[in-house]
VOZAKOL-746020 format. One record per residue: x, z, y of N, C-alpha, C in turn; residue in one letter; residue number from 1. Coordinates in pm, 1 decimal. Each point is the difference from the previous one (the first is absolute). Last residue first. Layout:
% VOZAKOL-746020
<site <X, Z, Y>, <X, Z, Y>, <X, Z, Y>, a, NUM>,
...
END
This chain:
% VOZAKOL-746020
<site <-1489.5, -809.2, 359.6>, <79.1, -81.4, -92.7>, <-132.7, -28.2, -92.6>, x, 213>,
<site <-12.2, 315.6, 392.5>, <5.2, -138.1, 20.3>, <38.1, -83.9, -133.2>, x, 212>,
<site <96.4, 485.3, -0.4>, <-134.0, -38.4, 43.0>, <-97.8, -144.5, 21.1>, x, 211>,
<site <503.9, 77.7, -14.5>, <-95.6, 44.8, -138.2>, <-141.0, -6.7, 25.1>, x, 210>,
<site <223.0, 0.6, 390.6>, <76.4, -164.6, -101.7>, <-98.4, 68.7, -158.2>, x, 209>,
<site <-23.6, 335.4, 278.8>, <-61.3, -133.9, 65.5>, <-17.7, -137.6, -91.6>, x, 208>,
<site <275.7, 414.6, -73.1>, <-128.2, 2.1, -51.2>, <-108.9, -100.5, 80.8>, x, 207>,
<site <464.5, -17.5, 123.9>, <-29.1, -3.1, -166.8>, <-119.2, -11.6, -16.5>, x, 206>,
<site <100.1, 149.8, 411.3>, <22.8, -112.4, 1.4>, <-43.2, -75.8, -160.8>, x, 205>,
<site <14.7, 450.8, 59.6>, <-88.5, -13.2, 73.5>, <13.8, -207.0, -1.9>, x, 204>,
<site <347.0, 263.2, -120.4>, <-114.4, -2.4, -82.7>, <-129.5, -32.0, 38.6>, x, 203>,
<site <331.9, 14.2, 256.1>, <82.0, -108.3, -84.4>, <-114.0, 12.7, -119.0>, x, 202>,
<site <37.0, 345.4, 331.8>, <-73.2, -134.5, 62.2>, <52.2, -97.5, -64.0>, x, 201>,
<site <69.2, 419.6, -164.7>, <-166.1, -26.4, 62.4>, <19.8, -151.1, 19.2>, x, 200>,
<site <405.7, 131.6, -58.2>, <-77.2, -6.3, -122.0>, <-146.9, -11.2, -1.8>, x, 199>,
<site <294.0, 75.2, 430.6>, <-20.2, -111.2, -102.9>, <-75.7, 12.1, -115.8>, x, 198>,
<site <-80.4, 280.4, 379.8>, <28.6, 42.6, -98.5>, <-0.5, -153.3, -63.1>, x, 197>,
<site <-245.4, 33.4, 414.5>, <206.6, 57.2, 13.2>, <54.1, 19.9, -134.6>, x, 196>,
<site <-359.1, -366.2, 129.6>, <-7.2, 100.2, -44.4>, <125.3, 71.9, 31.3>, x, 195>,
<site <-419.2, -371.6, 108.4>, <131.2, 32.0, -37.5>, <24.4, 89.5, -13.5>, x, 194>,
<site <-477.3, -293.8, -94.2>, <95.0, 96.0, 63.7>, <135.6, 10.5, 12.5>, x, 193>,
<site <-236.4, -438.3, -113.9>, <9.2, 162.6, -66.9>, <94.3, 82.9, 53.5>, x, 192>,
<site <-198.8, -472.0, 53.1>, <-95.6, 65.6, 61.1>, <34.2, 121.9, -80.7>, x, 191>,
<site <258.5, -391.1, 25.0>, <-14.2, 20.9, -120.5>, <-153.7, 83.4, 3.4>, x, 190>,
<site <272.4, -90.3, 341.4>, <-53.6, -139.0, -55.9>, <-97.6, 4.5, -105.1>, x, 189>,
<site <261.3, 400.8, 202.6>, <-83.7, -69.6, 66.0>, <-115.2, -98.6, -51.5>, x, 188>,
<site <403.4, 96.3, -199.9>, <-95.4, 77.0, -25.6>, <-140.9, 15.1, 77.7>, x, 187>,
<site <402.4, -306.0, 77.5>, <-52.0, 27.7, -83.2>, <-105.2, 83.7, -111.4>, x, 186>,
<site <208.5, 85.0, 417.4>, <-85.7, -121.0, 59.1>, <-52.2, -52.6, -131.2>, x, 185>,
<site <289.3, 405.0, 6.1>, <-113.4, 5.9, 63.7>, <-109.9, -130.7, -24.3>, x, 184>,
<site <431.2, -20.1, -143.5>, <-67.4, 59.0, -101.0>, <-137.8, 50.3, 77.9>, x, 183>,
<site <346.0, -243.8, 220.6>, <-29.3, -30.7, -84.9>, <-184.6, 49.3, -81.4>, x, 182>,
<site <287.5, 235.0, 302.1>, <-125.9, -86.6, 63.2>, <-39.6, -118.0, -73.3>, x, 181>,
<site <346.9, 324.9, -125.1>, <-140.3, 81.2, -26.8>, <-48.6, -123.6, 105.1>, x, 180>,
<site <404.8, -192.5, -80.8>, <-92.7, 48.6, -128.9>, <-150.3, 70.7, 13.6>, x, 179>,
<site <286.4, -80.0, 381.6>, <-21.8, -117.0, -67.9>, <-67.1, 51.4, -116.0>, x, 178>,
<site <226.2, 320.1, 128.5>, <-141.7, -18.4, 62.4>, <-42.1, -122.3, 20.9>, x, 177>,
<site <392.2, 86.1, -272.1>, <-142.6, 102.1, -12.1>, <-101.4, 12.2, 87.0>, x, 176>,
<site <343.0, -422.0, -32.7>, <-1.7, 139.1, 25.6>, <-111.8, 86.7, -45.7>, x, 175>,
<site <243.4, -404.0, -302.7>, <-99.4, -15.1, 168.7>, <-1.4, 166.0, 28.8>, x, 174>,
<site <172.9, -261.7, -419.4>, <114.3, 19.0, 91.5>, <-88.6, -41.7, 133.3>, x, 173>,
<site <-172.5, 70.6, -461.5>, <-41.8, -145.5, 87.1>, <121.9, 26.2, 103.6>, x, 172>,
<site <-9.2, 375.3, -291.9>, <18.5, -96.3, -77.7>, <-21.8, -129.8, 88.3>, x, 171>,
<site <-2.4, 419.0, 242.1>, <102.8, -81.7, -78.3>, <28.0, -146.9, -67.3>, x, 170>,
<site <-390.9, 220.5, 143.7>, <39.8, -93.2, 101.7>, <167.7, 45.2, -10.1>, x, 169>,
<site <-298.8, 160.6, -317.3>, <-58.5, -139.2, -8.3>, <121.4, -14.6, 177.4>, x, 168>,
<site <27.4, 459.2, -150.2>, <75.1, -126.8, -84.5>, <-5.2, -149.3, -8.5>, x, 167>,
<site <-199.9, 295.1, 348.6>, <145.5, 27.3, 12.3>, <76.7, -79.2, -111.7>, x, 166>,
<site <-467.9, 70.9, -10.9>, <-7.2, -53.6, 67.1>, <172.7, -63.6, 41.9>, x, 165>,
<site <-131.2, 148.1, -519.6>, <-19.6, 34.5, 167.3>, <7.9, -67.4, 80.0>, x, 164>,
<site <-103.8, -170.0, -492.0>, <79.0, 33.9, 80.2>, <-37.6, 81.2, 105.5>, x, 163>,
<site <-207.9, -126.7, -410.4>, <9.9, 113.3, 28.1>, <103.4, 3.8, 109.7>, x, 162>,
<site <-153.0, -377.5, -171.5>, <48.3, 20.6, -100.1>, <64.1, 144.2, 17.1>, x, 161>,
<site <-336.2, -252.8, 288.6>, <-54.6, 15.5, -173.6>, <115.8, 69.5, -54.1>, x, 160>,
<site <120.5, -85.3, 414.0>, <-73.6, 76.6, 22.7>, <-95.8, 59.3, -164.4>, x, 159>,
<site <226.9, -416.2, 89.3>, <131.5, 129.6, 6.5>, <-86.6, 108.5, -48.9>, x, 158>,
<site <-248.9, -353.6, 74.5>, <39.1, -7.7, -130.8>, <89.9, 122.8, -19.3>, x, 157>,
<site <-154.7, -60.1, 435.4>, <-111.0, 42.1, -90.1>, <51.2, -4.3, -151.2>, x, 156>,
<site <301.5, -205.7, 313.4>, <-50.8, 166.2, 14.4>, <-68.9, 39.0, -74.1>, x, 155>,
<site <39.3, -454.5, 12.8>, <99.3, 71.0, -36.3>, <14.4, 157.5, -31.3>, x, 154>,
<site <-381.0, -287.0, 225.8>, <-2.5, 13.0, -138.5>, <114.4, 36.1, -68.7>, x, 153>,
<site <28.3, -0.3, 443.6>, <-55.1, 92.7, 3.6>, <-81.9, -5.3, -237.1>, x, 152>,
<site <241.2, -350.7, 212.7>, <90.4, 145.4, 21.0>, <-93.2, 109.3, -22.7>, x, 151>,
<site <-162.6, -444.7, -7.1>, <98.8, 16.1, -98.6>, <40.9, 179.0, -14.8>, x, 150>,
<site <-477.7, -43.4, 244.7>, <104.8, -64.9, 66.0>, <109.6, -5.4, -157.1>, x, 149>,
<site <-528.6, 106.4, -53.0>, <123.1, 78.5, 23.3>, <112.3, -145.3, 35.9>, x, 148>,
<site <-463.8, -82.2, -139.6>, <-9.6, -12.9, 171.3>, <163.6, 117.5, 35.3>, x, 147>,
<site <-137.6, -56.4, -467.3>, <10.8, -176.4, 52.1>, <-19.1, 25.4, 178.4>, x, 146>,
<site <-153.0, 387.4, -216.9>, <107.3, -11.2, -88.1>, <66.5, -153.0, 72.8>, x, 145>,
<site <-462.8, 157.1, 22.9>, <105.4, -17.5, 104.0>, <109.5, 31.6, 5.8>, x, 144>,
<site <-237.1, -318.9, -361.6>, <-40.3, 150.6, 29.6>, <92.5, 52.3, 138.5>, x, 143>,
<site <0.6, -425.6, -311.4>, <-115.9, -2.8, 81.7>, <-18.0, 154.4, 55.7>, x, 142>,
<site <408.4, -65.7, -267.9>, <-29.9, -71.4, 149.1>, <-94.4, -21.0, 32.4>, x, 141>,
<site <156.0, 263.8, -376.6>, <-74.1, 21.9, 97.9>, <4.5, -56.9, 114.9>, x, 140>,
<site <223.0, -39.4, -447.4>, <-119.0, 14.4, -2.5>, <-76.7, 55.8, 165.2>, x, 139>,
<site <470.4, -15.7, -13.5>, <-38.7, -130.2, 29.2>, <-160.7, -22.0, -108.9>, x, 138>,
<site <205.0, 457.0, 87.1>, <0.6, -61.6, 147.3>, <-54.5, -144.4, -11.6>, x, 137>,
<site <124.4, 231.5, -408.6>, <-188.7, 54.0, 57.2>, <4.9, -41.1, 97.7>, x, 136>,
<site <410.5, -125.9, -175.4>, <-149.7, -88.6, -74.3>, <-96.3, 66.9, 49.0>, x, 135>,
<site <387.5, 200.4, 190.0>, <8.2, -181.8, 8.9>, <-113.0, -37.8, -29.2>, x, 134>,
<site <110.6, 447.1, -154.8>, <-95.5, -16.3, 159.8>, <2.8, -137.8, 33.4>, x, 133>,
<site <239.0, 26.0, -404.7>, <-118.6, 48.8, -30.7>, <-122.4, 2.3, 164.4>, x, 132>,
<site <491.7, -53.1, -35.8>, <-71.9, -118.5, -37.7>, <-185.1, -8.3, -29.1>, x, 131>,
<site <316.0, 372.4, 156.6>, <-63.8, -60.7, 118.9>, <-19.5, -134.2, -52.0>, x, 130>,
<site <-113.9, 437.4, -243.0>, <122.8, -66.1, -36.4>, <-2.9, -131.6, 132.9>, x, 129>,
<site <-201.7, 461.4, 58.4>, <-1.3, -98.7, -53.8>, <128.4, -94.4, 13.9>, x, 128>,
<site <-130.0, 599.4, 42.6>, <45.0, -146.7, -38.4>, <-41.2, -108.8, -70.8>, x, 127>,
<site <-148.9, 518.7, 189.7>, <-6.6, -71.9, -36.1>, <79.8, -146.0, 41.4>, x, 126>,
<site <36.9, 608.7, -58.3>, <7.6, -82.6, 21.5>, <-38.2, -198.0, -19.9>, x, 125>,
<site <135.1, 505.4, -157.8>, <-124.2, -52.3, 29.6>, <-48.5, -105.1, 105.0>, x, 124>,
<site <421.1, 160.5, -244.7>, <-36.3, 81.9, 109.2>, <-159.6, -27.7, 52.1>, x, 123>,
<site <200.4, -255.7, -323.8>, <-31.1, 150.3, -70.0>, <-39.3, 80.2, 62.5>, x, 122>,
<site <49.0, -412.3, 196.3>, <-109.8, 15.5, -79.4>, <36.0, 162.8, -46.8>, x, 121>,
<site <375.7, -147.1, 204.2>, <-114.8, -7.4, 67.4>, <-136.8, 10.7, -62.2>, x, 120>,
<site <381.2, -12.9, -260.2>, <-14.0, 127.1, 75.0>, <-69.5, -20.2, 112.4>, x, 119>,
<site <41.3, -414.0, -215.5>, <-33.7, 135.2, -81.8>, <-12.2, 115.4, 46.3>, x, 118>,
<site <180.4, -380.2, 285.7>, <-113.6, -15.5, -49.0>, <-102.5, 137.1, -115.9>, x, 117>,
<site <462.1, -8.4, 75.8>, <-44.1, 37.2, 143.8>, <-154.8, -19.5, -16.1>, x, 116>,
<site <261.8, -186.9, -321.1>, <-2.7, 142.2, -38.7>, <-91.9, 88.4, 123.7>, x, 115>,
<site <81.1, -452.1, 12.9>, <-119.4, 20.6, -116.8>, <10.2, 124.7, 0.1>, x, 114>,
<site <334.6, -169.1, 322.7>, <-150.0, -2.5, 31.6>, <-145.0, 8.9, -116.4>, x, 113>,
<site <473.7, 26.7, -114.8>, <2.9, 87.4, 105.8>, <-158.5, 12.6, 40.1>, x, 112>,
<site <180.6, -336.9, -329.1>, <-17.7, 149.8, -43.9>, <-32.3, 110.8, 113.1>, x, 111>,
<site <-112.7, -542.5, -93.8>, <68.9, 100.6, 130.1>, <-24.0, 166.0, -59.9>, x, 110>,
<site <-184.2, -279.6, -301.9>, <179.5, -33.0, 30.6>, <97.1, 31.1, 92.0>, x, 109>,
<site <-522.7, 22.2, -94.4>, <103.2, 98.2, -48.7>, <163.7, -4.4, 9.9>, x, 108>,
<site <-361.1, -322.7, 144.6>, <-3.5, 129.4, 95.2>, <83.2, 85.0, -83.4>, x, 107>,
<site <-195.2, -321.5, -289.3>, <103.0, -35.9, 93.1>, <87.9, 51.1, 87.6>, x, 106>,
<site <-414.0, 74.0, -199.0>, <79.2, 47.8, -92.9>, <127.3, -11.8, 81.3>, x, 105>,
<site <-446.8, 100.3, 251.3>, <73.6, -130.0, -49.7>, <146.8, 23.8, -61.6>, x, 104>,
<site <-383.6, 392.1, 186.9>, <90.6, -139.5, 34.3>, <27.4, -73.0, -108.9>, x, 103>,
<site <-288.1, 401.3, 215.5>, <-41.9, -114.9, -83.1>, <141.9, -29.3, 35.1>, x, 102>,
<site <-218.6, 540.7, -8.3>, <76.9, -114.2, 100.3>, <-28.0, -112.5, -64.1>, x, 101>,
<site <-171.0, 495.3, 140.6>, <-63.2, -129.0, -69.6>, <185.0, -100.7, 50.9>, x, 100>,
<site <-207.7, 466.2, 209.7>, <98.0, 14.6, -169.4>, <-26.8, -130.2, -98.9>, x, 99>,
<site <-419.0, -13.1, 359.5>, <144.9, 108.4, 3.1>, <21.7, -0.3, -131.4>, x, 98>,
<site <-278.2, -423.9, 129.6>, <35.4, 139.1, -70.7>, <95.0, 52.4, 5.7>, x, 97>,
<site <-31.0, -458.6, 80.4>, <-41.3, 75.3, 141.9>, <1.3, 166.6, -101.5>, x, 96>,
<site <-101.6, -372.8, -314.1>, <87.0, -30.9, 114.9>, <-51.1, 61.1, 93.5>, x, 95>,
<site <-213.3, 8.5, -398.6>, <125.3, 96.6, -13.5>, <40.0, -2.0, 88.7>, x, 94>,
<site <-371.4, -308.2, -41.6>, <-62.7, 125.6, -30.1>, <124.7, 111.0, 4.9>, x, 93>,
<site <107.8, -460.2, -87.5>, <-41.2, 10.2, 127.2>, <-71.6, 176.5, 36.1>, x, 92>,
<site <231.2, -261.2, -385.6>, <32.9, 117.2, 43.8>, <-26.8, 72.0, 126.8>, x, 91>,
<site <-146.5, -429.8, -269.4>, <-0.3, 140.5, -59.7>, <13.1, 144.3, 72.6>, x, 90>,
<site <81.4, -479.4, 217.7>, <-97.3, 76.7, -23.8>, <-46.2, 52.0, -99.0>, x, 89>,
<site <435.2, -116.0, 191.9>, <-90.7, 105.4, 92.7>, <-102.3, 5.1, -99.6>, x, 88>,
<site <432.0, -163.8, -174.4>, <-114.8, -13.6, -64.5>, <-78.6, 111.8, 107.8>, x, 87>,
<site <504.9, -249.3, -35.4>, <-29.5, 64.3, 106.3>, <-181.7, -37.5, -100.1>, x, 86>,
<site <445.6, 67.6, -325.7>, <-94.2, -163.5, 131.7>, <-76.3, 124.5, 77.8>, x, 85>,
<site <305.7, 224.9, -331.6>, <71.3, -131.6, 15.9>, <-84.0, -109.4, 87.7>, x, 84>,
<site <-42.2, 530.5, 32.6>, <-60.9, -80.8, -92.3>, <103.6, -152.5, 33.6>, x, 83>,
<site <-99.6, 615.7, 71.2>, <111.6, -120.0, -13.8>, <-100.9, -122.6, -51.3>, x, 82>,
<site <-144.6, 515.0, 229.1>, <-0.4, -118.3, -83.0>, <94.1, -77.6, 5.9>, x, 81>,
<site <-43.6, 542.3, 101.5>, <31.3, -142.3, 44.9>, <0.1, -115.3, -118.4>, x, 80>,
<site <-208.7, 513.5, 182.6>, <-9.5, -118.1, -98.7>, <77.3, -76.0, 57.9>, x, 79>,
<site <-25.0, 542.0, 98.6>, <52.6, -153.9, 28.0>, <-12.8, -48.9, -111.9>, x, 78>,
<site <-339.1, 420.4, 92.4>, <128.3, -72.9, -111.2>, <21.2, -123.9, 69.7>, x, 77>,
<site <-404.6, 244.1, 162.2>, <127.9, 11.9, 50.4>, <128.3, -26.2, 4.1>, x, 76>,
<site <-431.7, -26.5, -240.1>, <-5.4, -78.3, 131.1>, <161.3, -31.8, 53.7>, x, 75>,
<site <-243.8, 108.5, -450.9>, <110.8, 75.3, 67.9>, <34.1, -117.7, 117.9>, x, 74>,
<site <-333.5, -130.4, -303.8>, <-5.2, 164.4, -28.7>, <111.5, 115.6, 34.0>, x, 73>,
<site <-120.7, -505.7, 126.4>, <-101.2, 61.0, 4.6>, <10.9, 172.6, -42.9>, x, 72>,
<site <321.1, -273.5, 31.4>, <-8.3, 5.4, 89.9>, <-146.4, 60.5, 24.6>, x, 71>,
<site <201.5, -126.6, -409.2>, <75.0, 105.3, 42.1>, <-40.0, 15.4, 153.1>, x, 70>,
<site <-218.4, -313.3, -248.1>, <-14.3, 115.3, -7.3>, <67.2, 86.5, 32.9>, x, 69>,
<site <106.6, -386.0, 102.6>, <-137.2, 11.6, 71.5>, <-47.8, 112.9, -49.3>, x, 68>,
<site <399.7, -175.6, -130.7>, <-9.5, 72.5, 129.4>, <-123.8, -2.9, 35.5>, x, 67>,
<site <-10.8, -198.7, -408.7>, <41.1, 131.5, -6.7>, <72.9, 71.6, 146.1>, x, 66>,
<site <-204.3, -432.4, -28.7>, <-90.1, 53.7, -100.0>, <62.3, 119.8, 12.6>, x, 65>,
<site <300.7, -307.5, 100.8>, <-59.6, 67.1, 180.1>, <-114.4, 63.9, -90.7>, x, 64>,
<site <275.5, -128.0, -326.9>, <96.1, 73.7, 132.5>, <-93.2, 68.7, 104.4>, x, 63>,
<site <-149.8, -316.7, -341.5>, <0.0, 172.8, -53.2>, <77.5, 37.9, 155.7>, x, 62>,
<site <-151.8, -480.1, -90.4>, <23.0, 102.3, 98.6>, <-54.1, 100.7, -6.4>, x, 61>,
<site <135.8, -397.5, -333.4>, <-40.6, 2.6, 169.6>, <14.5, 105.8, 99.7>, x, 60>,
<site <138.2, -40.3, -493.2>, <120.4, -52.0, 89.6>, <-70.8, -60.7, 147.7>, x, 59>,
<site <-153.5, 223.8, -429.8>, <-33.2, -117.6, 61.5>, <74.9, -84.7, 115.4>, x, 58>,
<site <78.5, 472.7, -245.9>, <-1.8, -132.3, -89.5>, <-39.6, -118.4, 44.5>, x, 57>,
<site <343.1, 254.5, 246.5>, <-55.4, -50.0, -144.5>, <-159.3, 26.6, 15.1>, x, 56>,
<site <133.3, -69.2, 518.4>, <105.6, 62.9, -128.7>, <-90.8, -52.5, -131.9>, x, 55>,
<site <54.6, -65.8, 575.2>, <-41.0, -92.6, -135.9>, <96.0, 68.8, -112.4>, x, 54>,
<site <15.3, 178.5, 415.5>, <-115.4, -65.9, 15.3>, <-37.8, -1.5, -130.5>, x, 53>,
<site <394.2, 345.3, 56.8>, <-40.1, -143.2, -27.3>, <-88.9, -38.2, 43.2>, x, 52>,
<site <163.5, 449.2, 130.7>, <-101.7, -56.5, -55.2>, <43.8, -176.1, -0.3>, x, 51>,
<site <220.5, 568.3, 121.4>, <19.7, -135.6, 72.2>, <-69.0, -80.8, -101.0>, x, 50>,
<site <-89.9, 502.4, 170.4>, <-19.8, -94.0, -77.9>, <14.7, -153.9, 57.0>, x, 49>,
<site <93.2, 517.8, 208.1>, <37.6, -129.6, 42.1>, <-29.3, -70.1, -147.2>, x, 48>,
<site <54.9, 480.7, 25.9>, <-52.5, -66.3, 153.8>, <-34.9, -115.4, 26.1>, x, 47>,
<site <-80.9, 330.9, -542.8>, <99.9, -125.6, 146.8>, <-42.1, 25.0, 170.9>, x, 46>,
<site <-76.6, 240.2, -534.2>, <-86.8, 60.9, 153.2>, <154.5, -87.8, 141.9>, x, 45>,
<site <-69.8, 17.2, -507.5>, <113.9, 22.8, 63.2>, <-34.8, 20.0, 135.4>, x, 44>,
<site <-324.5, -24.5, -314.7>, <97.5, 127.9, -60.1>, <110.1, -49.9, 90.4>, x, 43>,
<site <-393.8, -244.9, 93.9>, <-31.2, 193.3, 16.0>, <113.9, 90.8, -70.2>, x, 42>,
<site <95.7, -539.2, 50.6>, <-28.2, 102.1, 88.5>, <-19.3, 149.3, 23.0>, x, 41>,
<site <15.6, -215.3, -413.5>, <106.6, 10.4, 55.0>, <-6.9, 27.7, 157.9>, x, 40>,
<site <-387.7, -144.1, -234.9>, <53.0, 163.0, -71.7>, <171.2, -4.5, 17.7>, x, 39>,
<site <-225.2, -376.5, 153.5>, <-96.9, 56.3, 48.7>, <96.4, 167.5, -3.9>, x, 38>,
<site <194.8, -378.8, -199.3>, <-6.2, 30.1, 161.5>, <-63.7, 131.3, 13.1>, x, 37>,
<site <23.7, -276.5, -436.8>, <24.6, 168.8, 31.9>, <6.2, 97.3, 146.3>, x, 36>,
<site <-105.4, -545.1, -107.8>, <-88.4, 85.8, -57.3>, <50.5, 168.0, -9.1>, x, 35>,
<site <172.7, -410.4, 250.6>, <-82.4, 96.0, 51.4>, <-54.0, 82.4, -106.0>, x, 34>,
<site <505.8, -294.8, -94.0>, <-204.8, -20.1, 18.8>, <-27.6, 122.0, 88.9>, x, 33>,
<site <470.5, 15.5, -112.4>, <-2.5, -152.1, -5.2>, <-108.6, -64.0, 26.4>, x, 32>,
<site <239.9, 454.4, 196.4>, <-99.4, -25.8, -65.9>, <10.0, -208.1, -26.0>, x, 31>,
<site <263.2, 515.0, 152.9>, <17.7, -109.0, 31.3>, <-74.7, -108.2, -119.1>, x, 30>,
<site <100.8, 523.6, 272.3>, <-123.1, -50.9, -110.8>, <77.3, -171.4, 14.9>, x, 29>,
<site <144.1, 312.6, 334.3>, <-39.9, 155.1, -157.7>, <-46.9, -76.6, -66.7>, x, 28>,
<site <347.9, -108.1, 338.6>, <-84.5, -55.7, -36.7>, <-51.5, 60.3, -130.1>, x, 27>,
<site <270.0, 133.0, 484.3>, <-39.9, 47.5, -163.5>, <-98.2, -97.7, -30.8>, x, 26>,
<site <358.5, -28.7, 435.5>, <-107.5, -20.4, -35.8>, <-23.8, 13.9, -182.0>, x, 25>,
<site <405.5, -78.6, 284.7>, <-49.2, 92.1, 22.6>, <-123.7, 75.4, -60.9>, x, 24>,
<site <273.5, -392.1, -0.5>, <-20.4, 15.2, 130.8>, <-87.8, 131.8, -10.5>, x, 23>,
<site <105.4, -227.3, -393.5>, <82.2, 17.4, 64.8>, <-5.5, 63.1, 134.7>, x, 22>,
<site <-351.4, -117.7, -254.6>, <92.7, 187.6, -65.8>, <149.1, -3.0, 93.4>, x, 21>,
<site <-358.0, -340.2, 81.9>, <-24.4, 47.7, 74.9>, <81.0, 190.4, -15.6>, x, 20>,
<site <101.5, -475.0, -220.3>, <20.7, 14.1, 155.0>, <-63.9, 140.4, 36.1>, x, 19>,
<site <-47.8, -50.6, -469.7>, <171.0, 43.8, 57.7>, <-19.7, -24.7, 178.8>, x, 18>,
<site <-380.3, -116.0, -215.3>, <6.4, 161.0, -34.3>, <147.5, 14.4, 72.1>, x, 17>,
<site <-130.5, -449.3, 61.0>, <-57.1, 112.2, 33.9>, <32.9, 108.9, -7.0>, x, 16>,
<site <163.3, -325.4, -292.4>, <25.6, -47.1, 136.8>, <-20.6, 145.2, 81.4>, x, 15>,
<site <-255.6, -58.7, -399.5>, <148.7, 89.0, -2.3>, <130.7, 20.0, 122.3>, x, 14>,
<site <-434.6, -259.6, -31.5>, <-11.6, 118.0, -14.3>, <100.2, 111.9, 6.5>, x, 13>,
<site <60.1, -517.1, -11.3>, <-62.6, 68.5, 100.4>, <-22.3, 150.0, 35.5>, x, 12>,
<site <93.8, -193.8, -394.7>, <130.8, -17.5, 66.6>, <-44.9, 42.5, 178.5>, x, 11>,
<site <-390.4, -5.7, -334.1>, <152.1, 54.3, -52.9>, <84.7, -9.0, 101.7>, x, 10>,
<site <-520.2, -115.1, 91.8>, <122.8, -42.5, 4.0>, <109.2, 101.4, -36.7>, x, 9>,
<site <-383.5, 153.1, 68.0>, <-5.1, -59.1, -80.4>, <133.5, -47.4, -65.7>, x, 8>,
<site <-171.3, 375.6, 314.5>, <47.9, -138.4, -12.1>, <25.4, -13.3, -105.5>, x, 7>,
<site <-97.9, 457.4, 270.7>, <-94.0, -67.5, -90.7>, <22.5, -144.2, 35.5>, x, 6>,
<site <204.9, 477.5, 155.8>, <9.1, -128.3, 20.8>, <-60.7, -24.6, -160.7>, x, 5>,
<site <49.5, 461.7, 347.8>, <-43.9, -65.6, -138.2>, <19.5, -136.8, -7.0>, x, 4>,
<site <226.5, 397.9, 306.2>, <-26.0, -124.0, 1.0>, <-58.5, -40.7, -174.8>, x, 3>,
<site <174.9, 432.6, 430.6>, <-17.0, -38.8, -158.3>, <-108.6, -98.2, 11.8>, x, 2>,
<site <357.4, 182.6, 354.9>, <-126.3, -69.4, -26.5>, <-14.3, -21.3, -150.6>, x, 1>,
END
């Protein structure tokens, strides 16, 4: 996987480049701002841009300002954002997009599940950080978002963060068909189809919550 990373943060950055050279992974670019992004993409031609939120000079939000272009002019490129606070609404317009991910700086410490996280997006794939599905779930209790059971708001978060059906009823230690009647009755609720192709139906969920926000 070749990997661009755009952070700010020094010790962070560097953090990075080695986790991902160690394990395998080429990091062709390792950036302190967005301003060469653009012309480091078309010359290293990445899978996977990992993005600050909040980079120089304003320190608001070049990060998601510049996955928004990279998403506009290469759909396909994994973006993953990093940011130190959970901020839906900037990034509301990104969430649910194939090759999209969001998390929380924090999330890096599990080296296993950030990396797993990455090669899911590169693969095209979408992830949320499940603090992040927390705040679009508790903006929506007047919505029929507030008529999902605990468990089934469990799932759905799983479900944000690209799990399968087989991984979400690991992680809760319930069976897989506990899970898919889960995920039925929730979607149900929700009035959106279901689907055999997770990624459909985890995006499909997204673009609701986006839609709604």
């Amino acid at each position: 996987m070749r990997v661009i990373l755009a952070e700010d943060q020094v010790l962070l950055r560097e953090g990075l480049a080695r986790l991902f050279g160690d394990l395998g992974h080429e990091v062709t670019s390792a950036l302190g701002d967005v301003t060469e992004l653009e012309s480091r993409i078309s010359s290293d031609d990445p899978d996977l841009v990992v993005l600050d939120v909040r980079m120089p000079p304003t320190h608001t939000d070049e990060g998601v300002t510049a996955a928004r272009a990279i998403k506009a002019d290469r759909p396909e490129l994994g973006v993953l954002l990093l940011s130190q606070h959970v901020e839906t609404s900037s990034t509301a317009d990104l969430l649910g997009r194939p090759a999209f991910g969001y998390l929380l700086k924090d999330r890096v410490l599990d080296v296993r599940e950030f990396l797993d996280t990455c090669e899911r997006v590169a693969r095209g794939g979408s992830v949320l950080d499940p603090k992040v599905v927390a705040a679009l779930l508790a903006s929506r209790d007047a919505s029929p978002l507030a008529h999902l059971s605990e468990r089934e708001r469990q799932v759905l978060a799983l479900m944000a963060e690209g799990l399968s059906n087989t991984a979400i009823a690991e992680r809760l230690v319930l069976s897989a068909r506990t899970v898919e009647a889960h995920v039925g009755h929730l979607l149900g609720k929700l009035d959106i189809p279901d689907s055999q192709e997770t990624n459909r139906r985890v995006l499909a969920v997204l673009a609701w919550l986006r839609d709604e926000h």
